[in-house]
N, C-alpha and C positions, 0 to 999 in steps of 0.2 A: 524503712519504717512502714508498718501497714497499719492506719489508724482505722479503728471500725467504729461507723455514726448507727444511722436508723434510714434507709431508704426510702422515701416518699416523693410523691409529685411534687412539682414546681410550685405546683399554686397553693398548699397546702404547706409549707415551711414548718407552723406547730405540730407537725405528724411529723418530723422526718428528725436526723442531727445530720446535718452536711457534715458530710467525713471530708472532702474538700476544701471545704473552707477551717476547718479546723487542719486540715494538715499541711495547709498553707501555713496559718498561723503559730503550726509547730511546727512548722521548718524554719521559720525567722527565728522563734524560742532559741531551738537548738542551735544553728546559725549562731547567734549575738551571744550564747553562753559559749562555747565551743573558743570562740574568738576572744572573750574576756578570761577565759581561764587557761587557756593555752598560748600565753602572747610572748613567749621568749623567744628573743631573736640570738641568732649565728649567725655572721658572717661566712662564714666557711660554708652556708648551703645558698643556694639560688632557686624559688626567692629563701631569705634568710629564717621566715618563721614556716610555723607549719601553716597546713592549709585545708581548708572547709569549703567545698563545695557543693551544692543544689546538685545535683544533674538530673538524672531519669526522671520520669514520672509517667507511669500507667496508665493507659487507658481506664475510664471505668466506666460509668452508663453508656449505651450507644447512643440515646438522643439529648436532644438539651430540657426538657422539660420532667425531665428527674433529676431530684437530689438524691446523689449518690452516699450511700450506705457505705462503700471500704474507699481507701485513697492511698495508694501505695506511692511513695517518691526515696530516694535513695541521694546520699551524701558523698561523695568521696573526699576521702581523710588524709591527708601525707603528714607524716609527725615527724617531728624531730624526736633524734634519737634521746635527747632530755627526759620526754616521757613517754612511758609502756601506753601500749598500746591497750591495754584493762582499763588503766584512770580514763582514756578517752571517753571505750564504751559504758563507763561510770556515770561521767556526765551524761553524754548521751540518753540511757537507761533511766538517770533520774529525772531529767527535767522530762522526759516525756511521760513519765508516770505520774510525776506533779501536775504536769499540764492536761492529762486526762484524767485525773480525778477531781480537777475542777470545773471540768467542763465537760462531765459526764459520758466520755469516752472509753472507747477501749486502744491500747498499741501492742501491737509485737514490733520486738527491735530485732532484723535479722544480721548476721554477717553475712554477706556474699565470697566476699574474699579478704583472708588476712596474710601477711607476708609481715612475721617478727622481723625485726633489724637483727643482721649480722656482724660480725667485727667487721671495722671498715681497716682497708690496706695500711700498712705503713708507709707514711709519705716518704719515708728513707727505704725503702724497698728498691731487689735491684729491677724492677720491671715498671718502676715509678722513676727512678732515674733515668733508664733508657729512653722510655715514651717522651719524657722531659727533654733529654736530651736531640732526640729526633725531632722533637716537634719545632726547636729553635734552627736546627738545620732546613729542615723544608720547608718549615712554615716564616720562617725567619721572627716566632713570635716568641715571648717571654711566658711557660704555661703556668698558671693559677692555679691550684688544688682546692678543689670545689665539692660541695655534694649535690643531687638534684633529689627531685621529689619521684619521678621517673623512675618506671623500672626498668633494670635492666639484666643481659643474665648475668652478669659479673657476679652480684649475689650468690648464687647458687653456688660459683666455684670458693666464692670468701667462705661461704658455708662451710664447704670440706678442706680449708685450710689452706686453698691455694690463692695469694695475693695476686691481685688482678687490680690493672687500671683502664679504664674507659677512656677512648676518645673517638669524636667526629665533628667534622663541622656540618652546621646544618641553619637555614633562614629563620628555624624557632617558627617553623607553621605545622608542627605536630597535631596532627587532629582537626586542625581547620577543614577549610572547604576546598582550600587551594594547597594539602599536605603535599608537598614534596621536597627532591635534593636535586643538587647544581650536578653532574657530570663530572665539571670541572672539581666539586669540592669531594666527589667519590675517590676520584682518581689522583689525589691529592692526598687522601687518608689513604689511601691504600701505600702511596709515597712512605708515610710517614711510619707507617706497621712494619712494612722493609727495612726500614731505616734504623728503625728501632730492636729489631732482632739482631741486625749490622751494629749497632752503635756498643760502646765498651760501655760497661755499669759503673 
């Protein structure tokens, strides 16, 4: 989202429109509608609803005693496949058109990146049995059929009709500060992918 105010010094606020402070304020907007109209939950995904997050946010004046004139910050979205990814940008598009026509603004709403939902595998699939069956072998564990918000390229191949299931183990520190995997739980999935080419469907 890139909201555009009116530029002005610090000391002068009736000359300027903090595009800052307004696209703070429209980013809770959107935020708290986002979350109120898209609240259905699935068990079947981890977490079970979709999700709205804050992230980025652009530099824009270089010193502190200007109010900045444009305020770019950006969302990311993970949807359950319940709803299209249009009704999303619907909301999106409207409240920030609402909310800059009352508060004398201008927005563009961009995509950066969209990725429509694919067919997801059959859980009776023979490459969902296998993996199942492997994973109770090495891993000695009972596997769950899950979806995540995460991409990954399995997509691509559901894309052109080839069922595909995902597995790895991992500490769930993706993107943090301290992202990494155990060795031990590498060489442990890799176990499990042998096992699973080996194992009868």
């Amino acid at each position: 989202m890139t909201v555009y105010g009116k530029q002005a010094h610090a000391s002068l606020p009736e000359l300027g429109l903090n595009a800052y402070r307004l696209g703070s304020e429209l980013t809770l907007e959107i935020d708290r509608k986002l979350h109120e109209t898209f609240n259905y939950e699935d068990p079947l995904f981890i977490p079970p609803r979709s999700t709205f997050e804050p992230t980025k946010v652009e530099p824009n004046v270089g010193n502190v005693n200007t109010i900045p004139g444009k305020h770019v910050f950006y969302i990311d979205c993970r949807i359950l496949p319940k709803y299209g990814i249009d009704e999303v940008l619907k909301v999106i598009r409207d409240t920030a058109n609402n909310y800059c026509s009352t508060h004398g603004c201008k927005v563009d709403v961009d995509v950066v990146s969209r990725e429509d939902p694919v067919q997801p595998t059959s859980a009776d699939s023979e490459i969902v049995r296998r993996l199942s069956k492997a994973i109770r072998i090495v891993k000695g564990l009972e596997p769950k059929l899950l979806g995540i918000g995460g991409g990954t390229y399995a997509r691509y191949l559901r894309a052109r009709g080839i069922p595909v299931a995902v597995w790895m183990t991992s500490k769930e520190t993706a993107h943090a500060p301290d992202e990494h995997v155990l060795i031990g739980d590498v060489i442990s999935d890799v176990k499990t992918l042998i096992a699973s080419l080996l194992a009868e469907p």
